[in-house]
C-alpha positions as CSV (number, residue, x, y, z in Angstrom):
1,X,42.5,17.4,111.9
2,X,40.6,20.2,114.1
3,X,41.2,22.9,110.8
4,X,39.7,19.9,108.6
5,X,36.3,19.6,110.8
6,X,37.5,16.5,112.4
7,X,37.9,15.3,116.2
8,X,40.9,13.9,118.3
9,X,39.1,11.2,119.6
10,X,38.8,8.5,117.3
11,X,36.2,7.3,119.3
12,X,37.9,3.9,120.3
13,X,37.6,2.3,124.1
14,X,40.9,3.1,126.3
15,X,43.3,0.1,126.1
16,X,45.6,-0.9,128.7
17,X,48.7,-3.2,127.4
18,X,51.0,-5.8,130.2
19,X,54.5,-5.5,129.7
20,X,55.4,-9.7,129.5
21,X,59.4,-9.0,128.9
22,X,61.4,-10.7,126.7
23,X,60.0,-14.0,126.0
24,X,61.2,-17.0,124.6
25,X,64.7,-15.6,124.1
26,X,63.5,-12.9,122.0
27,X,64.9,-8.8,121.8
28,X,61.9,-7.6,122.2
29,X,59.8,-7.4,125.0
30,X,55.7,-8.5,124.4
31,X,52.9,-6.9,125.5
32,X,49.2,-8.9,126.1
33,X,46.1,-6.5,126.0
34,X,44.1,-6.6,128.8
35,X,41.9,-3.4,128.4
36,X,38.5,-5.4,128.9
37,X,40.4,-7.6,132.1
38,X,41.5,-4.7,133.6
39,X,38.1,-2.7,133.6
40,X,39.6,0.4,131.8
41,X,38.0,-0.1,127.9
42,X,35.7,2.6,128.8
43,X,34.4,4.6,125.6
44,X,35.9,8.1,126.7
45,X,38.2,10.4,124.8
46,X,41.0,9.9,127.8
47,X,43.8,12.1,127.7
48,X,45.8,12.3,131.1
49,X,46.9,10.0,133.4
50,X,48.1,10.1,136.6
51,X,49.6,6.9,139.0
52,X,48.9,7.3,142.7
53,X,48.1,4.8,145.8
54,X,44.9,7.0,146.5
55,X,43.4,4.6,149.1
56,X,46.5,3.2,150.6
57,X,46.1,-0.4,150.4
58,X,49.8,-1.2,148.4
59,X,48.9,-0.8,144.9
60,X,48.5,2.1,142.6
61,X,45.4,3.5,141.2
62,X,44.7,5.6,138.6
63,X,43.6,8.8,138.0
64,X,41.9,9.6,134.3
65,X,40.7,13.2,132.9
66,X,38.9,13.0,130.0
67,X,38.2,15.5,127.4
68,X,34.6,14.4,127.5
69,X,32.4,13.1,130.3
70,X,32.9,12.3,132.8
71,X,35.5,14.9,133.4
72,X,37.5,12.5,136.4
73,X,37.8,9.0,137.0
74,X,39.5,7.4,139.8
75,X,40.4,3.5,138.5
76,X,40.9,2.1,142.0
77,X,43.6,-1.0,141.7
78,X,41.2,-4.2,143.6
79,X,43.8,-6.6,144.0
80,X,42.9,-9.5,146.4
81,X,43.2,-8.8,150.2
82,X,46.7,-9.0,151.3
83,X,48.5,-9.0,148.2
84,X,49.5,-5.3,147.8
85,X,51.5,-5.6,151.1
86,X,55.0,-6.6,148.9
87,X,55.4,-3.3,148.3
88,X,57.4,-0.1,149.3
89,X,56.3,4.0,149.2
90,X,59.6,6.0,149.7
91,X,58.7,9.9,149.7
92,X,62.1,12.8,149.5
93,X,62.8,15.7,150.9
94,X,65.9,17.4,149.5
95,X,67.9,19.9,152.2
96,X,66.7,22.8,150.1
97,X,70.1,24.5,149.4
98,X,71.7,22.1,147.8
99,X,69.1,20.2,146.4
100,X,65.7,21.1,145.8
101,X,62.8,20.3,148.2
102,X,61.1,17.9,146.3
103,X,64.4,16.2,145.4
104,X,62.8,16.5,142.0
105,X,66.0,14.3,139.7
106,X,66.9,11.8,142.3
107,X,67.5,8.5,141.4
108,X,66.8,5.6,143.6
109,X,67.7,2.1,144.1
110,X,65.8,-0.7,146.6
111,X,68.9,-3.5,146.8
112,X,66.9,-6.9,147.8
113,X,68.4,-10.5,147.6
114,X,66.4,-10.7,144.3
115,X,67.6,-7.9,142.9
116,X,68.0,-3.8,142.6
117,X,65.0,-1.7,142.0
118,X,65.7,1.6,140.1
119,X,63.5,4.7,139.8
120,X,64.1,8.3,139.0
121,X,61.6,11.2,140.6
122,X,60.3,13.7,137.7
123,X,58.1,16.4,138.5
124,X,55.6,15.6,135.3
125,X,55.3,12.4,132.8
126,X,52.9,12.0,130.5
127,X,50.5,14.5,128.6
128,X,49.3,17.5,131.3
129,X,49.6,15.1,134.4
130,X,51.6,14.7,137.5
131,X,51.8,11.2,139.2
132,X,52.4,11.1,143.0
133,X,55.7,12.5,143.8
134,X,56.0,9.2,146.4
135,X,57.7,6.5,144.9
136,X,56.2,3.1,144.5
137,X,58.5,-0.5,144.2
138,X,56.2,-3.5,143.6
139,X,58.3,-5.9,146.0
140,X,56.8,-9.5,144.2
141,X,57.8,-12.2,146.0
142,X,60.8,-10.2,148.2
143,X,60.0,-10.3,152.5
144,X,63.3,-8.1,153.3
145,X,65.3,-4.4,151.8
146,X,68.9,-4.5,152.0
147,X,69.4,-1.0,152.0
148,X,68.3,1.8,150.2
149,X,70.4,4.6,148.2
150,X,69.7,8.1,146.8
151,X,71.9,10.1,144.5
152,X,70.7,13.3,145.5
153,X,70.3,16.0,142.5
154,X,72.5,18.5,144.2
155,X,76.4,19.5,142.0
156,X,77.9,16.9,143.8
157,X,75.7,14.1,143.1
158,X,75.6,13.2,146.6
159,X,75.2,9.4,147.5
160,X,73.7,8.6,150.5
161,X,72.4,5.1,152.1
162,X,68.9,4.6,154.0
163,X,68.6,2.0,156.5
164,X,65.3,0.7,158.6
165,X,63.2,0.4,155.4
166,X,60.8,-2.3,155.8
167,X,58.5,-4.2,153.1
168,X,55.2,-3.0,153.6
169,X,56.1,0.9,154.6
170,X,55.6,4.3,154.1
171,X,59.0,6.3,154.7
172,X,60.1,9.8,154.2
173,X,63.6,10.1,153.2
174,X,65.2,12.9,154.2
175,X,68.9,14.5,152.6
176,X,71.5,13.9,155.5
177,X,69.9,11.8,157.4
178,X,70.7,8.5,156.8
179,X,67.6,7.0,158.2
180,X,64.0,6.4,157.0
181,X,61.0,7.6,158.7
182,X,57.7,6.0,159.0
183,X,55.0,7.8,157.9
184,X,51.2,7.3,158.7
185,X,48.6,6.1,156.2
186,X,45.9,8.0,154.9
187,X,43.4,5.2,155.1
188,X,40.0,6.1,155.6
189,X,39.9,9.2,153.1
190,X,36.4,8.4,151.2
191,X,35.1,9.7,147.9
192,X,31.9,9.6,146.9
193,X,30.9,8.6,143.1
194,X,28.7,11.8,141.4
195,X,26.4,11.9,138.2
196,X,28.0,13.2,135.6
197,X,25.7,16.1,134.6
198,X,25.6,16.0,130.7
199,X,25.9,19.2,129.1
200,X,23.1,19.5,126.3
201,X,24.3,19.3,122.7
202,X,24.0,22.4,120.9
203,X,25.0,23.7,117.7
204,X,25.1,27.5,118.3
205,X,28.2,29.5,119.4
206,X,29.3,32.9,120.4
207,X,32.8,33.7,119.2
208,X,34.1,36.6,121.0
209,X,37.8,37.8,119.1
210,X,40.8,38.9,121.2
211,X,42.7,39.9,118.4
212,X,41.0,42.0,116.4
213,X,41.2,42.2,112.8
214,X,39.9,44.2,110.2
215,X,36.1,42.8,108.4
216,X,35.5,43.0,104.8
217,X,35.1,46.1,103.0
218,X,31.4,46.4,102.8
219,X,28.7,48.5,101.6
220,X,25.1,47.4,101.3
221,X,22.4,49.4,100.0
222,X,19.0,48.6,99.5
223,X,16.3,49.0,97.0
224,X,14.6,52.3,99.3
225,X,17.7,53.3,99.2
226,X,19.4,52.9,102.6
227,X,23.0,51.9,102.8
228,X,25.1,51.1,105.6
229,X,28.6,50.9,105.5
230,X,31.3,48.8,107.4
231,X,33.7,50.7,109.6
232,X,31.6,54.0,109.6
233,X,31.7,54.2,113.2
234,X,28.5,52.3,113.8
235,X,28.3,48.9,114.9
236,X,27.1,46.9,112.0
237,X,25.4,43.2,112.3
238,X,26.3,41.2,109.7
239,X,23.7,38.3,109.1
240,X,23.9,35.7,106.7
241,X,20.6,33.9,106.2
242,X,18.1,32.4,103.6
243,X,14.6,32.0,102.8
244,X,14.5,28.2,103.5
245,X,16.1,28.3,106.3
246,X,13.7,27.9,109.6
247,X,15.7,28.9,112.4
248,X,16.6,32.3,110.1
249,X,13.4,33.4,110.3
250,X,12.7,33.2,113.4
251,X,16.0,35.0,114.4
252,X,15.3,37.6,111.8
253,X,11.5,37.8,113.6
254,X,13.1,38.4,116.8
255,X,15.8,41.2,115.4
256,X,12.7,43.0,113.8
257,X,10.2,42.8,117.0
258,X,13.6,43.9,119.4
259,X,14.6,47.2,116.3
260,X,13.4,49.7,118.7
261,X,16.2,48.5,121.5
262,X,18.9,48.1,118.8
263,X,18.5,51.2,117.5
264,X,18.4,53.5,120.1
265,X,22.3,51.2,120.9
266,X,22.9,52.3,117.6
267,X,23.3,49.1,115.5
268,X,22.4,48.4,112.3
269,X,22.1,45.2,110.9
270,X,22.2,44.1,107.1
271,X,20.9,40.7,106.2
272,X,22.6,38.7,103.6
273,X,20.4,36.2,101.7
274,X,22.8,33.3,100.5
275,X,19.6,31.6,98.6
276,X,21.2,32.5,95.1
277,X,24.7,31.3,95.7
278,X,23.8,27.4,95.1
279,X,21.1,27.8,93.3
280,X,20.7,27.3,89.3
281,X,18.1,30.2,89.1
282,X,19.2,33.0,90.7
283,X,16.7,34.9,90.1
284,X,14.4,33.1,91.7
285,X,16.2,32.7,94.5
286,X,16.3,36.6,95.4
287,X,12.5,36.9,94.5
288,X,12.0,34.0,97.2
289,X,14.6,35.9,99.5
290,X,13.2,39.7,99.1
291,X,9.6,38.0,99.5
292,X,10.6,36.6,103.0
293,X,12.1,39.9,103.8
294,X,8.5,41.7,103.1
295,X,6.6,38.8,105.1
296,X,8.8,39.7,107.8
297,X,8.2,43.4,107.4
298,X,12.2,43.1,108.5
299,X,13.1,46.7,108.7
300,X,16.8,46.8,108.4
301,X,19.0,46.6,105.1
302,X,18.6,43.6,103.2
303,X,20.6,42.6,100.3
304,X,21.6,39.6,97.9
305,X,24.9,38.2,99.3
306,X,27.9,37.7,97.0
307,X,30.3,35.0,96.9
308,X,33.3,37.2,97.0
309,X,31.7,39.0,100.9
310,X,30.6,35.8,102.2
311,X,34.2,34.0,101.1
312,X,35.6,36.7,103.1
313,X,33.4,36.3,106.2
314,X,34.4,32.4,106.3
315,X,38.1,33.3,105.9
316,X,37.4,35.0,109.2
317,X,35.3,32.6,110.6
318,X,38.4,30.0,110.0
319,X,41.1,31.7,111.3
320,X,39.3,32.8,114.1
321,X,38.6,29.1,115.2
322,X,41.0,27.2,113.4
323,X,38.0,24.7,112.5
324,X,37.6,25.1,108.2
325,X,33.9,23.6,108.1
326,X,31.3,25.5,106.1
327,X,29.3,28.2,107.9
328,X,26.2,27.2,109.5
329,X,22.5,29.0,108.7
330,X,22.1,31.2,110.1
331,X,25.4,33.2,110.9
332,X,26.3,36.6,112.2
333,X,29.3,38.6,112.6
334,X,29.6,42.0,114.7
335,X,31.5,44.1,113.1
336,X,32.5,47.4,115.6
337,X,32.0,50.9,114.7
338,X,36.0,50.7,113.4
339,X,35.1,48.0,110.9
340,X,37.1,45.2,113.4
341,X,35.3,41.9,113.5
342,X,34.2,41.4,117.6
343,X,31.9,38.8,118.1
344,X,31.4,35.6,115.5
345,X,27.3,33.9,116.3
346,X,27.0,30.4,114.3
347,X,23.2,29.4,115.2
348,X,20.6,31.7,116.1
349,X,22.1,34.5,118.4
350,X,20.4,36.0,121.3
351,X,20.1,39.9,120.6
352,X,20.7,40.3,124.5
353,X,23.8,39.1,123.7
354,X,24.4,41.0,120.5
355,X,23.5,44.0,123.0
356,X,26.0,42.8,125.4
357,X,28.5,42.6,123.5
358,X,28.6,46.3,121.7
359,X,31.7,47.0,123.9
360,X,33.5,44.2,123.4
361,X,36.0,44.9,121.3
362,X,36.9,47.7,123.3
363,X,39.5,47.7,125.9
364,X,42.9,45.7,125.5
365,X,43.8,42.4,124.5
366,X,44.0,41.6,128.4
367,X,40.4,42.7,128.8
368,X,39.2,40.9,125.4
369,X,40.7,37.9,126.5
370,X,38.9,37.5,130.1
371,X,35.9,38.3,128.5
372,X,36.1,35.9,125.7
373,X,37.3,32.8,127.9
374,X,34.7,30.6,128.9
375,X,35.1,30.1,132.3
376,X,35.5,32.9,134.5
377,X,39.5,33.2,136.2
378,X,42.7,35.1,136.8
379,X,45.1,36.1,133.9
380,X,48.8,35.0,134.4
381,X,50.7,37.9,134.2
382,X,54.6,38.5,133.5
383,X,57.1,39.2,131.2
384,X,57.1,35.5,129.4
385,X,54.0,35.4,129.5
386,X,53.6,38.7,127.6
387,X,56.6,38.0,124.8
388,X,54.4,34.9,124.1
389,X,51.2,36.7,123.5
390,X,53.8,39.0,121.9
391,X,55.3,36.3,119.8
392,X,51.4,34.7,118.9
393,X,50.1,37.4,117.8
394,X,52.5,38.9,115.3
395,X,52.6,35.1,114.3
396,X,48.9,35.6,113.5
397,X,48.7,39.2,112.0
398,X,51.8,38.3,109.7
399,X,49.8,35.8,107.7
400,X,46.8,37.7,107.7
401,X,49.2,40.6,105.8
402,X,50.4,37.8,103.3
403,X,46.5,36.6,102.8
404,X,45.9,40.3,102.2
405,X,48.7,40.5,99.9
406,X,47.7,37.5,98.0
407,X,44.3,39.1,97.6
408,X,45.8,42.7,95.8
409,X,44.6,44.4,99.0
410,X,47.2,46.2,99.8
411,X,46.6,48.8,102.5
412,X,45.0,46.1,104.5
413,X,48.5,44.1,104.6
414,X,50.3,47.0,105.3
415,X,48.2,47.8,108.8
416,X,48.4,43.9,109.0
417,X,52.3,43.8,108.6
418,X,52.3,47.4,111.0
419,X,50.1,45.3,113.7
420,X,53.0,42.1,113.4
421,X,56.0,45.0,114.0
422,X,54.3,46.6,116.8
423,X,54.0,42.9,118.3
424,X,57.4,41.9,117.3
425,X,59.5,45.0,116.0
426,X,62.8,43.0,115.7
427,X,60.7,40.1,113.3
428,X,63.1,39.6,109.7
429,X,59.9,38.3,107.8
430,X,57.7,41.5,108.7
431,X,60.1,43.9,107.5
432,X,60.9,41.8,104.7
433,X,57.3,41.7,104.0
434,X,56.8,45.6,104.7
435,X,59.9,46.5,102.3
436,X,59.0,44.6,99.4
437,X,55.2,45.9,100.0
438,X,56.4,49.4,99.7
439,X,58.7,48.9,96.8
440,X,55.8,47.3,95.1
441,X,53.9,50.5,95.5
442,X,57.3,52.7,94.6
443,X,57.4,53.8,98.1
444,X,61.0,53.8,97.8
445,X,62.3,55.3,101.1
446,X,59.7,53.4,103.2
447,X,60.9,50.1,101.3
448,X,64.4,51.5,102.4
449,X,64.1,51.9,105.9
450,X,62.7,48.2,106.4
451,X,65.3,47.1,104.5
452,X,68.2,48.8,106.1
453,X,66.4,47.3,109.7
454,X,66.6,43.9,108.0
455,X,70.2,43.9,107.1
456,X,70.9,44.3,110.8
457,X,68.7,41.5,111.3
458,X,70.3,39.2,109.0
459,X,73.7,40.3,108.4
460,X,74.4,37.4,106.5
461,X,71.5,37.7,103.9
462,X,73.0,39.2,100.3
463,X,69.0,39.6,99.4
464,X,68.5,42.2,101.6
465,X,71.4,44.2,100.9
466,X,70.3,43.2,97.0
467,X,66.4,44.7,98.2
468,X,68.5,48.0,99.9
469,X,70.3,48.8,96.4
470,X,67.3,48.8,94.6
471,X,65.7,51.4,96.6
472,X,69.0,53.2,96.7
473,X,69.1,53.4,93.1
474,X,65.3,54.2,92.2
475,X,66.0,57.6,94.8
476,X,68.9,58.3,92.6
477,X,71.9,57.5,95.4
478,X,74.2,55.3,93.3
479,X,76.7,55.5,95.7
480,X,74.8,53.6,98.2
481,X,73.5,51.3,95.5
482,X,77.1,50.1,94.8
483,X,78.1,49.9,98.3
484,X,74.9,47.6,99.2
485,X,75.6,45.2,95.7
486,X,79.2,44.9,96.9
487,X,78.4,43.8,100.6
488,X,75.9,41.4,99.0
489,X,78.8,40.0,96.9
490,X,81.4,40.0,99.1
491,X,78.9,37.8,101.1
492,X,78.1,35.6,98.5
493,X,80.3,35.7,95.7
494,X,77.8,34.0,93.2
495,X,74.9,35.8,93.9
496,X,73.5,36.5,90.8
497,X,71.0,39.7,91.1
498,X,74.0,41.6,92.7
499,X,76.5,40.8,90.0
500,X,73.5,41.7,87.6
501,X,73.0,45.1,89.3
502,X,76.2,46.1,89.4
503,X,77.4,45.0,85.9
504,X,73.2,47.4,84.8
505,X,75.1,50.5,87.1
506,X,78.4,50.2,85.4
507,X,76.7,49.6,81.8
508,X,74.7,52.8,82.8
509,X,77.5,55.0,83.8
510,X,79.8,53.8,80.6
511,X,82.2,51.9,82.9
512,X,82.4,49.0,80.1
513,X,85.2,47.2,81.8
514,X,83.3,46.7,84.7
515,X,80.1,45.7,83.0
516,X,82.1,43.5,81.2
517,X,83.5,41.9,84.2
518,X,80.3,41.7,86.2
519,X,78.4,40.4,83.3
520,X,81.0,37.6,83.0
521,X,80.7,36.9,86.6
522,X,77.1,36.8,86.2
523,X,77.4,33.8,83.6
524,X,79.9,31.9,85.6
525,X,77.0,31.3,88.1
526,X,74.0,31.4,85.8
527,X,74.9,30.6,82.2
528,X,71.3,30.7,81.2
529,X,71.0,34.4,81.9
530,X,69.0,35.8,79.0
531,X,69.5,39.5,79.7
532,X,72.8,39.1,81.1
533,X,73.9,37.0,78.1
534,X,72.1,40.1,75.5
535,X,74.1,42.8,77.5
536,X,77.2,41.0,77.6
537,X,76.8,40.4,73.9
538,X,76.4,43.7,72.9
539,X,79.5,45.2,74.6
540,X,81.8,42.6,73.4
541,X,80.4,44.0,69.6
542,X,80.2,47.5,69.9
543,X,82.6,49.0,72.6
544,X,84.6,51.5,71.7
545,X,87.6,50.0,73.8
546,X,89.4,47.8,71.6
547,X,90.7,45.8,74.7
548,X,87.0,44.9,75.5
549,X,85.8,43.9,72.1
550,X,85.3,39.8,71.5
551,X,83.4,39.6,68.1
552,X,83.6,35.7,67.8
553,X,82.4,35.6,71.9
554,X,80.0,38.4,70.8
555,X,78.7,36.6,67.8
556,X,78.2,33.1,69.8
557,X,76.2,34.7,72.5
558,X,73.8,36.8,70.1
559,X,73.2,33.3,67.7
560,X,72.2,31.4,70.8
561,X,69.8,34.0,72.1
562,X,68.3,34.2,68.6
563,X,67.7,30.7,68.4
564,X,66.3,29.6,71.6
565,X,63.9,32.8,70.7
566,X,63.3,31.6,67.1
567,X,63.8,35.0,66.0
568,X,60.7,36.8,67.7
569,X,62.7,39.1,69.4
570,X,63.7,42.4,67.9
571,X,66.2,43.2,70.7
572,X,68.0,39.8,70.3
573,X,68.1,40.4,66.4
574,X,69.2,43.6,67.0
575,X,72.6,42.5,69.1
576,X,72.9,39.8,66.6
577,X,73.6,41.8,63.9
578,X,75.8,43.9,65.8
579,X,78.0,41.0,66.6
580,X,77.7,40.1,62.4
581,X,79.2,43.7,61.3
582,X,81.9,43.1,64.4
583,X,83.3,40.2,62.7
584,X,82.5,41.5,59.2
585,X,80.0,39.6,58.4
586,X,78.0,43.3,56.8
587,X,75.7,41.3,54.5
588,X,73.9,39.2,57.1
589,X,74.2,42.2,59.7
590,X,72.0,44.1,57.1
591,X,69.7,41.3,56.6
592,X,69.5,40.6,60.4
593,X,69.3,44.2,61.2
594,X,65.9,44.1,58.6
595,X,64.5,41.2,59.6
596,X,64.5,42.7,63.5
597,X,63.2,46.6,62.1
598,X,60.3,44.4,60.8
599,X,59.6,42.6,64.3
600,X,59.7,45.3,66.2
601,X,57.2,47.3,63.8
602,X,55.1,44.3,63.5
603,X,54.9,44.4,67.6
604,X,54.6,47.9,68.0
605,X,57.9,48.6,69.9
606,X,58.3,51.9,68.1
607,X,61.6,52.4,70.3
608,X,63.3,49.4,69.3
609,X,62.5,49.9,65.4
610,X,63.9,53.5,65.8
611,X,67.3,52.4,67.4
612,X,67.6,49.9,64.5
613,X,66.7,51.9,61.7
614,X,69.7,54.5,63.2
615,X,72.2,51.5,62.9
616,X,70.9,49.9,59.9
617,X,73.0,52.4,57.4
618,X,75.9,52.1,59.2
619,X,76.0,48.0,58.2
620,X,75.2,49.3,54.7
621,X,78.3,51.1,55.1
622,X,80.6,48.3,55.4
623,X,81.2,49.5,59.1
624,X,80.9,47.8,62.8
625,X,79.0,49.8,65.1
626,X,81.0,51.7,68.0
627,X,79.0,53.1,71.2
């Protein structure tokens, strides 16, 4: 919802529902809602809630934070005088060895004439909240306890029975004991109501990044000829404005009177006019933007903003705060001398705080994150704490690396995917992502070495050993290349690239049989495999061992291919007429052999016409072709 630009709160009134039981025989217990009875239909966005008997009278209140104002409410519980005395607050206290302190687990039962009472402690119920760790019985109509018991959360799961309870009370119960205690009441502790101080609505921000990741590739010139370049170890302000937009000129007025202070702090700012991008004349619109510029006598590059930088700058903008609405006029992003992103302004910014924040992105994440959070604390530290940040944010730079990917930028998802291993160097997906990046690029051994760390990640996964042999063969080790297919195999016998690759090797280094066999293999899993089905085709027509040949298998293979292609492939024509002069069939081999010479001239494969045009006279001749 928050990603789409909407809200949590649906904006209804709290509702409070009354258990009635089952009623009238029925399986199912009814509920009656008395959220305007009960005082509680306020209009807030309530999220916790927490059950306590704040002023001591018998009954429990309620505790409410909301996510909006007012912050706290205390619901105080006015029954009528005297009728929150049927009641009974038991508070435990484990031994501490045994048990823990708080006797956090124990399960309790009040036995009364009318019945057993049964509650359990738990140290948190409901969303972020804690209820009163004393436990609360509603007595009803009941004037006497029987007795009390505890089944202590110790190994044993110790029993143990309370007397001198009384309706009415406050008691601690202690482990070992036996006995309740009284305890006083707290009556008399006073709270006083306070104004809620509304917090005025504004539609500016100041997005500081903790992680930082890399801006758009940019470089804006100007028509003097100035040009400023992202990431050339200036800060550069990145503003995105336009001509009708009020509130832009008046920030761009302010950036212009304050250059002398942002120059000598070495920014530079380019101003992106966004007037052309909706509008039907372009032209126009950058004659209306350049003549705001001149008005303003703005003195820092100014250029025509293109869909392509300003799509980028909004990709940023969403990941950033996970909130996908449209960037607001005017908009600025701080990009650091290093070309990182550091500081996101929607609304007018204040240039003391573009000033201030120069040095934010330098420093670690630690130091990024206190300054970004917007109240001023302590950071948790510890090792949990630190995989976590470890685990989020190799979460977050892995799909930036496949957004980079997606987009053909390739170096920019290899620093992303080396920012997700440095996070989390034992990930399977980032090396799987690194590996096939590099192998893209023919980086062979780099595509190696992720993939040989990802087989020990996933020792059960044939499609990294598959990846491995790959590599292994395009740096000329064979050896390996086997090895790796077989392990992939052996691990799944019917996976079909490995039986491929291996059945390619042995075609490759004239080991028919065991193309033959591989390629066989290969079918029995995937009988639609075109090139398996070609290659398999042509050995069982031309090898020159006898025991391999099948000319009737051969021919049936090459016909199919031939038809579900209609006859557009020379290749496919070309084992066809192999398998013809196989089982003597010379006449159509010639014509087929033709009919494919003419294809593969017609489509410029001068390779394939040449190979036919060698076999062509041996059909002439009455003869089946051996290789």
């Amino acid at each position: 919802m928050i990603s789409r630009g909407r809200s949590f709160s649906g904006h209804e009134r709290n509702c409070v529902f009354l258990n009635l039981g089952n009623r009238a025989g029925g399986r199912r217990p009814t509920f009656a809602d008395v959220s305007a009875g009960s005082g509680f239909d306020y209009p807030d966005d309530a999220r916790a809630l927490a059950l306590v008997d704040w002023d001591d009278d018998g009954d429990l209140d309620l505790w409410v934070a909301n996510r909006n104002g007012p912050r706290l409410r205390l619901m105080r519980n006015e029954l009528p005088e005297g009728a929150g005395q049927q009641f009974l607050s038991l508070r435990l206290r484990g031994n501490g060895t045994a048990c823990n302190r708080d006797a956090v687990g124990a399960r309790v039962e009040v036995v009364t004439a009318q019945g057993t009472l049964r509650r359990s402690l738990r140290a948190g119920e409901g969303f972020v909240s804690q209820s009163s760790m004393g436990l609360h019985f509603g007595l009803g109509e009941t004037s006497e306890v029987e007795k009390v018991i505890v089944r202590w959360p110790d190994r044993k799961g110790s029993i143990e029975e309370f007397g001198g309870v009384k309706v009415g009370g406050r008691f601690l119960l202690e482990q070992g004991k036996g006995v309740a205690v009284a305890v006083s009441s707290r009556r008399g502790l006073a709270l006083k109501a306070s104004e809620q101080e509304l917090v005025p609505v504004s539609r500016t921000a100041r997005i500081p990044m903790v992680q930082l990741l890399k801006g758009p590739e940019l470089s804006v010139a100007d028509g003097s000829g100035r040009t400023v370049q992202l990431g050339a170890g200036k800060p550069v302000l990145v503003n995105l404005w336009a001509s009708w937009c009020a509130p832009c000129l008046v920030e761009l007025a302010e950036i212009a009177e304050r250059e002398n202070e942002l120059r000598a702090a070495g920014v530079e700012v380019v101003a992106l006019s966004v007037d052309a991008l909706d509008s039907s004349d372009k032209r126009k619109a950058a004659a209306n933007a350049a003549a705001a510029i001149k008005k303003l006598k703005f003195p820092f590059v100014s250029a025509v903003a293109s869909e392509q930088v300003v799509g980028r700058l909004q990709w940023h903008h969403d990941n950033a705060v996970g909130h996908r609405r449209r960037l607001p006029l005017p908009s600025s992003f701080l990009i650091d001398g290093s070309g990182f992103v550091s500081v996101i302004y929607k609304g007018p910014l204040s240039v003391d705080d573009l000033l201030r924040d120069l040095s934010h992105s330098a420093g670690t994440r630690g130091e990024r994150w206190g300054r970004s959070a917007p109240l001023p604390g302590t950071q948790l530290v510890g090792d949990s704490i630190a995989r976590t940040i470890a685990r989020l944010d190799a979460n977050l730079y892995f799909h930036h690396a496949v957004h980079q990917e997606s987009l053909q930028a390739e170096e920019l998802a290899i620093y992303y995917y080396g920012q997700a291993e440095l996070n989390r160097p034992l990930s399977a997906r980032v090396h799987r992502g690194l590996g096939n990046l590099h192998a893209r690029r023919k980086d062979w051994q780099k595509a190696l070495d992720h993939f040989i760390v990802l087989i020990g990640l996933v020792p059960d996964d044939p499609a990294a050993r598959y990846s491995a042999a790959a590599c292994h063969q395009q740096l000329r080790q064979l050896k390996e290349a086997r090895v790796r297919l077989i392990e992939a195999i052996q691990l799944h016998p019917g996976y079909g690239p490995a039986l491929n690759a291996l059945a390619t090797l042995d075609l490759t280094a004239g080991n028919h049989a065991g193309a033959v066999h591989y390629f066989e293999a290969l079918l029995k899993v995937d009988a639609a495999n075109v090139p398996g089905r070609n290659n398999l085709a042509w050995l069982l027509a031309t090898s020159r061992e006898e025991s391999l040949r099948n000319g009737v298998r051969a021919l049936e293979l090459a016909q199919g291919l031939v038809e579900e292609d209609g006859g557009k492939s020379a290749a496919y024509l070309d084992t066809l007429a192999a398998a013809q002069a196989e089982n003597g069939l010379f006449q159509k081999a010639v014509a087929t052999a033709r009919r494919g010479l003419q294809v593969a001239r017609a489509a410029g494969d001068q390779r394939t016409a040449g190979e036919i045009a060698r076999r062509l006279p041996v059909y002439e001749r009455g003869e089946a072709l051996r290789e």
